[in-house]
N, C-alpha and C positions, 0 to 999 in steps of 0.2 A: 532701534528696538526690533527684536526678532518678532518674526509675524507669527501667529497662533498656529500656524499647523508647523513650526520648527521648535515650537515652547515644549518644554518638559510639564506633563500635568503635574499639580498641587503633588499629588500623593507619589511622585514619581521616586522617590526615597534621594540616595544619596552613593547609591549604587553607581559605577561608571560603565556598567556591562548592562544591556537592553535584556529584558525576558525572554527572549527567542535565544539570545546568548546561553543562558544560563542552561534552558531548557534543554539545549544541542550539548551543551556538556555533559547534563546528566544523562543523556539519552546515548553519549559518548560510553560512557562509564559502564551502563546498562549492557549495551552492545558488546564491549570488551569482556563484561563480566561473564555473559553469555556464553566469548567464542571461549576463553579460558575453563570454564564449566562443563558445558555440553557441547560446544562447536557452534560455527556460526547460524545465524537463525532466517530463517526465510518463511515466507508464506506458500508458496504455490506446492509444495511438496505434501502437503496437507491436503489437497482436493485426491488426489491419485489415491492415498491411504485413505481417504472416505471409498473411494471405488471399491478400493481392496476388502476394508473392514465389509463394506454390503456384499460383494459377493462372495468373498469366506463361509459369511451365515449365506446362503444362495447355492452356491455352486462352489462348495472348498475344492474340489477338483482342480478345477477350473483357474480358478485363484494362487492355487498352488504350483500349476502349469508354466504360469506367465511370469517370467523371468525378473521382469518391471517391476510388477506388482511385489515380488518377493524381495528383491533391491529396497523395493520403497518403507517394508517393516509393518509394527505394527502403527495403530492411529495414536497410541497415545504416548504421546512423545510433547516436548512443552512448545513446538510450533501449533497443536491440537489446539491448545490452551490461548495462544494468543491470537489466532482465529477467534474462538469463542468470544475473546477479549474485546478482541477487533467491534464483534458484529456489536456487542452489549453495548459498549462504548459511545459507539456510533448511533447506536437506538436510544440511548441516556440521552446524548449529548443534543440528540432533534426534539427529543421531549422537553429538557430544560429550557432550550432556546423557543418553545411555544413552534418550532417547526413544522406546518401539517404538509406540503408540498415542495417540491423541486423548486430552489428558487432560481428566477426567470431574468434574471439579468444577464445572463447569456445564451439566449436560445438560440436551439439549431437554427438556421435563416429560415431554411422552409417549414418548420415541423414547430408549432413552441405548445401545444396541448404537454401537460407532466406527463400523461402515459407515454409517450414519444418519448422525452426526454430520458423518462426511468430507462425504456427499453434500449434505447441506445446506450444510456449511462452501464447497463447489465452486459450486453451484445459487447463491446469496449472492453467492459472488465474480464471477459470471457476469452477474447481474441489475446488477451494479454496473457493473461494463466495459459492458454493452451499453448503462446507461443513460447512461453518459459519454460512451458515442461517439454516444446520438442527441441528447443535449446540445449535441453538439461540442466537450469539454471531454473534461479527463480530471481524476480525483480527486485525486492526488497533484498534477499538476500544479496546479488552484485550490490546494489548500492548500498543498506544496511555495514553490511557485516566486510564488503569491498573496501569502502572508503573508510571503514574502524581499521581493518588491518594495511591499509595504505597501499592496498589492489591498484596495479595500472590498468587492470582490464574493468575493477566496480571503478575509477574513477574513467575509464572512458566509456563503458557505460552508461554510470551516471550523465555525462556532458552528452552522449547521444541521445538519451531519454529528456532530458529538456531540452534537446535545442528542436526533439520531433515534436515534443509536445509544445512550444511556441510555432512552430510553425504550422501546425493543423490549426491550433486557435485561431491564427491567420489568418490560416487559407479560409475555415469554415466561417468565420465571422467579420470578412470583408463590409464593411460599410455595416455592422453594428452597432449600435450606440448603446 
């Protein structure tokens, strides 16, 4: 008899592909539809066209000058949109789940107060974005839109971005439990 954490639940259908299957397919499909439509889709190119759109209204001068800034377009473009998606999403999804705080099952070793955690969690999200854009890359996009059109640089990429990201888990939560 198979033990209960290899049993399929009751309501598991008759499906022979898992959820996560399914899900990566249509998110397959999504992706392609995307680079086929508009070109491929990224997140980090959207913060710089926030810069841009505020200093336009600020200092069009200014705005107009900067070579970058004028590369990058305007803001509203459909990576704008799935930003906005992103953050909604993300604020739905903590509300549904009755979420009020950071949860603590893996705290920094020295630091586990939530405001540390957020502030690292942001500080993280930050060093990330900025190193994408002095890349000229953006992270979703290598891996996203990399690994749809069967990129050897989003699939090495992608394997460098988890094999860092298991290894800081590591390193930072030595003897966690």
């Amino acid at each position: 008899m198979a033990s209960p954490a290899t049993q399929a639940p009751p309501d598991a259908g008759t499906s022979r592909f898992p959820a996560w299957a399914k899900l990566g397919v249509i998110f397959g499909v999504v992706s392609a539809l995307s680079i086929l439509t508009w070109g491929p889709i990224g997140v980090s190119g959207t913060y710089p066209r926030l810069i841009g759109a505020i200093e336009r209204l600020i200092a069009p001068g200014v705005a107009q000058a900067n070579p970058y800034l004028e590369k990058m377009g305007s803001l509203v473009k459909p990576e704008t949109f799935l930003v906005i998606g992103l953050l909604i999403g993300g604020f739905l999804a903590a509300k549904l789940a009755g979420d009020k705080v950071a949860p603590a099952e893996y705290p920094h070793p020295s630091e586990t107060s939530t405001a540390k955690r957020y502030r690292d969690a942001f500080l993280g999200g930050f060093l990330i974005v900025f190193g994408a854009r002095v890349a000229g890359g953006c992270t979703s996009g290598h891996i996203i839109s990399g690994i749809t059109q069967v990129s050897v640089s989003g699939l090495i990429f992608a394997a460098g971005v988890f094999a860092t990201g298991i290894l800081t888990a590591k390193l930072l939560h030595k003897g966690a439990k």
